[in-house]
N, C-alpha and C positions, 0 to 999 in steps of 0.2 A: 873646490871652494865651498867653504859654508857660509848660510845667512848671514852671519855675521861682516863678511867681506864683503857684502854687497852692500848693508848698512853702514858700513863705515865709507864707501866708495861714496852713496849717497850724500852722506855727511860731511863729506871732503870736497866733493862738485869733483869728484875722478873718474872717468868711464872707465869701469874695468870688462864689460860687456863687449869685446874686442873678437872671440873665435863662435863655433856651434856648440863646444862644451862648457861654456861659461852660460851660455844661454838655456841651456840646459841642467843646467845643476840651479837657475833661479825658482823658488820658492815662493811666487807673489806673496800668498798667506801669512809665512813668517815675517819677510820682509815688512809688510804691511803692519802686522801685528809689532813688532819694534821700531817702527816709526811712528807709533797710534802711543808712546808713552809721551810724547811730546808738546808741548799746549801748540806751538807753530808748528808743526807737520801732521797735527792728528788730521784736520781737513783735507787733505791731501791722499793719508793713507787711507783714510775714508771714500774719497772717490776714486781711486785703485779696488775700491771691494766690491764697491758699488757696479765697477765696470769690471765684474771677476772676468767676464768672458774676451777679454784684449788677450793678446799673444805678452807674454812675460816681456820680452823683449819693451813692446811697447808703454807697460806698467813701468817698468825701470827707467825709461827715457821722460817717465813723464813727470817720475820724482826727482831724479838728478837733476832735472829744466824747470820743479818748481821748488823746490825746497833750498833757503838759503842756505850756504856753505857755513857750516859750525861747529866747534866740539859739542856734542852729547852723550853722557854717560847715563843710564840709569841699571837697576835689577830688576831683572823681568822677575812678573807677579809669580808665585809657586804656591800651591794647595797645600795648605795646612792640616797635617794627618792629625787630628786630633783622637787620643785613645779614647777619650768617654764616649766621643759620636760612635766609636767604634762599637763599644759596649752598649748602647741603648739599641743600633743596629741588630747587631748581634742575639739582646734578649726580646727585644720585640719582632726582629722581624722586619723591621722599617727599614727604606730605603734612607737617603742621604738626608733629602730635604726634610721628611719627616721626624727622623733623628735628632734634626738640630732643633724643629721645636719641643719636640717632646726632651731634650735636655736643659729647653731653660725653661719650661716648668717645674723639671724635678729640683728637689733640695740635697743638699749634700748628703745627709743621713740616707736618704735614697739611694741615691746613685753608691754609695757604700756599700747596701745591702744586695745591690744587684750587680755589683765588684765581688761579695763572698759567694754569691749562688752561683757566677760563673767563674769561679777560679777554679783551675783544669787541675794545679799544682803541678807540680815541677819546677824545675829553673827558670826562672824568666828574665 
């Protein structure tokens, strides 16, 4: 089973938590984390994190018994590889965070220039 079929179980009001290997293939984290995109379940998945140290078993008993029965669809959030972060990185040296600021102070003509000082050439 993956996360996912425990979140739709949740979302459905269907115990699928029936044998030791369902029990065990539960994920609180993910689980929690795709129930926290919801404006009515983020509370909920919120005190599941809060109480990380419950047995999975009883984090799942406690979302199926609070969370009203609903369809919910969302896409989970994905990190945006951005190439210029990559290059400020790259020429300064800077880690993520600092990256991102030191790109919005640069100006375009900048970050141009520091596109031709590290072009490796080749195919890209």
């Amino acid at each position: 089973m993956n996360p996912f079929d425990y979140i739709n179980s949740i979302n459905s009001g269907k115990d699928i938590m029936q044998d030791a290997l369902a029990e065990q293939k539960y994920v609180p984290f993910v689980v929690n984390r795709g129930m926290s995109y919801f404006s009515d379940t983020i509370l909920a998945a919120n005190r599941c994190n809060m109480m990380h140290h419950m047995d999975g078993l009883l984090q799942y008993h406690y979302l199926i018994n609070t969370v009203t029965p609903r369809q919910r669809f969302s896409k989970w959030a994905k990190k945006h590889d951005d190439s210029d972060i990559q290059l400020v990185m790259e020429h300064y040296g800077y880690n993520y965070a600092k990256a991102v600021q030191a790109l919005s102070l640069l100006t375009k003509q900048q970050l141009e220039t520091i596109k031709n000082k590290n072009n490796k050439g080749g195919i890209q």
